[in-house]
C-alpha positions as CSV (number, residue, x, y, z in Angstrom):
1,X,10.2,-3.0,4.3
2,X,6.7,-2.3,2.6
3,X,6.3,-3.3,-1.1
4,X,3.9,-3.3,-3.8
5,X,3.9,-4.3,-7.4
6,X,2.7,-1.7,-10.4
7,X,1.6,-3.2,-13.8
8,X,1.0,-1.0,-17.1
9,X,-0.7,-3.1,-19.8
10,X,-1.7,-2.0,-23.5
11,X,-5.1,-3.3,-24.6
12,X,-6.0,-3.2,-28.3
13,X,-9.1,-3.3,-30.1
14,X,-10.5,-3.1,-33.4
15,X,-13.5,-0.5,-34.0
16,X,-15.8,-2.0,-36.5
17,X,-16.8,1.3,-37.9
18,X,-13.7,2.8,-39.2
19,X,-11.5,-0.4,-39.1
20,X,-8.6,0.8,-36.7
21,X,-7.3,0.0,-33.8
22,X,-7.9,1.3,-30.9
23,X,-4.9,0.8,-27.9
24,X,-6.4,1.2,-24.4
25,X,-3.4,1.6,-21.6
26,X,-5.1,-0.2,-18.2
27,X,-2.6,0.1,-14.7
28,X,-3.2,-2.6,-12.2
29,X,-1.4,-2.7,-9.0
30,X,-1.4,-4.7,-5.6
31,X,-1.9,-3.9,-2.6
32,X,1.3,-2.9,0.0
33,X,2.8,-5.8,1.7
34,X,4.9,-5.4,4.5
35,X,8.0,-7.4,4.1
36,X,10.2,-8.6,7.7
37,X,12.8,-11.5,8.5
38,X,10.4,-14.0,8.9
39,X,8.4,-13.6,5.9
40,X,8.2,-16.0,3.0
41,X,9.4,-14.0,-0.1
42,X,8.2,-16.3,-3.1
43,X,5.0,-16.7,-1.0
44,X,4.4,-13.5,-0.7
45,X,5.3,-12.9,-4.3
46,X,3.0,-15.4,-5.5
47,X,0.3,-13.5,-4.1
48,X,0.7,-10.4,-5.4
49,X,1.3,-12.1,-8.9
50,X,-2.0,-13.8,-8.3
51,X,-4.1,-10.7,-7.6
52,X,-2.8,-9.0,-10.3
53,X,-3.5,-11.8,-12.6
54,X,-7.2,-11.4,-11.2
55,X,-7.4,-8.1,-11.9
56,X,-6.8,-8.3,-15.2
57,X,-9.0,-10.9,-16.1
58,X,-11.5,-9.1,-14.5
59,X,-10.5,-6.3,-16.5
60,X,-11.8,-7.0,-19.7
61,X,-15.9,-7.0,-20.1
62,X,-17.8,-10.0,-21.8
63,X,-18.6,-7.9,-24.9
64,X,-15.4,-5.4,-24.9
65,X,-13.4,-7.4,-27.5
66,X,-10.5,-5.8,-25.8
67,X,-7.7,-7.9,-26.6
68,X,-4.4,-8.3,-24.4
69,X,-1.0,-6.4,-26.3
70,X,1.5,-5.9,-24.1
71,X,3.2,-5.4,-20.9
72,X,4.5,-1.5,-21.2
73,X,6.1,-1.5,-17.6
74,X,6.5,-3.4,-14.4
75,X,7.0,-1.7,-11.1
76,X,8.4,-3.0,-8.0
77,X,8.1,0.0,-5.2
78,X,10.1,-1.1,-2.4
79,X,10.8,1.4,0.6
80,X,11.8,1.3,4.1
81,X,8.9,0.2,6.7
82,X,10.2,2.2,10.5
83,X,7.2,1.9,13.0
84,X,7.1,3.8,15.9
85,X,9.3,2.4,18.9
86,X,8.0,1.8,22.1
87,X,10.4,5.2,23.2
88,X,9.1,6.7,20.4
89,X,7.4,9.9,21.6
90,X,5.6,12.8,19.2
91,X,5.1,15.8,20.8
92,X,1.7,17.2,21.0
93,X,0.9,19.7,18.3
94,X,-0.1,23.7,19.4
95,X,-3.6,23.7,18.9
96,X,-4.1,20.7,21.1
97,X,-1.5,21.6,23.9
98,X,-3.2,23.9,25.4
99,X,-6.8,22.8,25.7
100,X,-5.5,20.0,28.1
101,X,-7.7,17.0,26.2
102,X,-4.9,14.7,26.1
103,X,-2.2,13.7,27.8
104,X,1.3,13.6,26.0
105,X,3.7,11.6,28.8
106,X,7.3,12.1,27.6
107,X,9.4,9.2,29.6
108,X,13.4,9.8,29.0
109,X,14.2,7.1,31.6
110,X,12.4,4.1,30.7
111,X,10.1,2.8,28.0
112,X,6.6,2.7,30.0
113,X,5.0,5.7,29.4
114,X,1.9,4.5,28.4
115,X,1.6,2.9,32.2
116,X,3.3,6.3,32.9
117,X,-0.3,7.7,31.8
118,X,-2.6,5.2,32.9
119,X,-0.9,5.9,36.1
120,X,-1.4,10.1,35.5
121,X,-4.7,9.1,34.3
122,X,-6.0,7.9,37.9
123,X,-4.8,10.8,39.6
């Protein structure tokens, strides 16, 4: 499965020249991790934690006086992960088909086709 984490944070800070407060609303989110039997969940947790983290510490400027409020959501996205299977096969769309620059081997009785084209390919 591929994963990624989504953080909404509220900022506030005062503006000297009328007195109020000003709430800024920042999003920070990680990068997409692929997630599989063998992987290390905490582990990889721990590193999208951590980047997050960084990002918002790096967030705020020297000088900003931006001040840290509050969390207004967390995300998870989780969603299936399906890569293409060696017997996968896509067929070639229309406007390529026909101007014979690839070559598109459909195999239905083993899994080799791409030998099946270096093969074609020497012809």
């Amino acid at each position: 499965m591929k994963t990624s984490l989504h953080l909404n944070n509220e900022f506030i800070k005062m503006d000297l020249a009328t007195g109020k407060v000003v709430k800024i609303t920042q999003h920070f989110h990680s990068e997409v991790i692929l997630i599989n039997e063998a992987t290390n969940i905490e582990e990889k947790y721990r590193e999208i934690r951590d980047t997050i983290l960084e990002k918002v510490a790096n967030f705020q400027p020297q000088k900003s006086r931006l001040q840290f409020s509050q969390v207004l959501y967390l995300d998870i996205n989780i969603s299936p992960y399906k890569p293409l299977d060696r017997s996968s096969y896509l067929p070639t769309p229309e406007y390529i088909r026909y101007r014979n620059a690839i070559q598109n081997i459909q195999n239905r009785f083993d899994h080799k086709c791409f030998i099946w084209v270096q093969l074609y390919a020497l012809l």
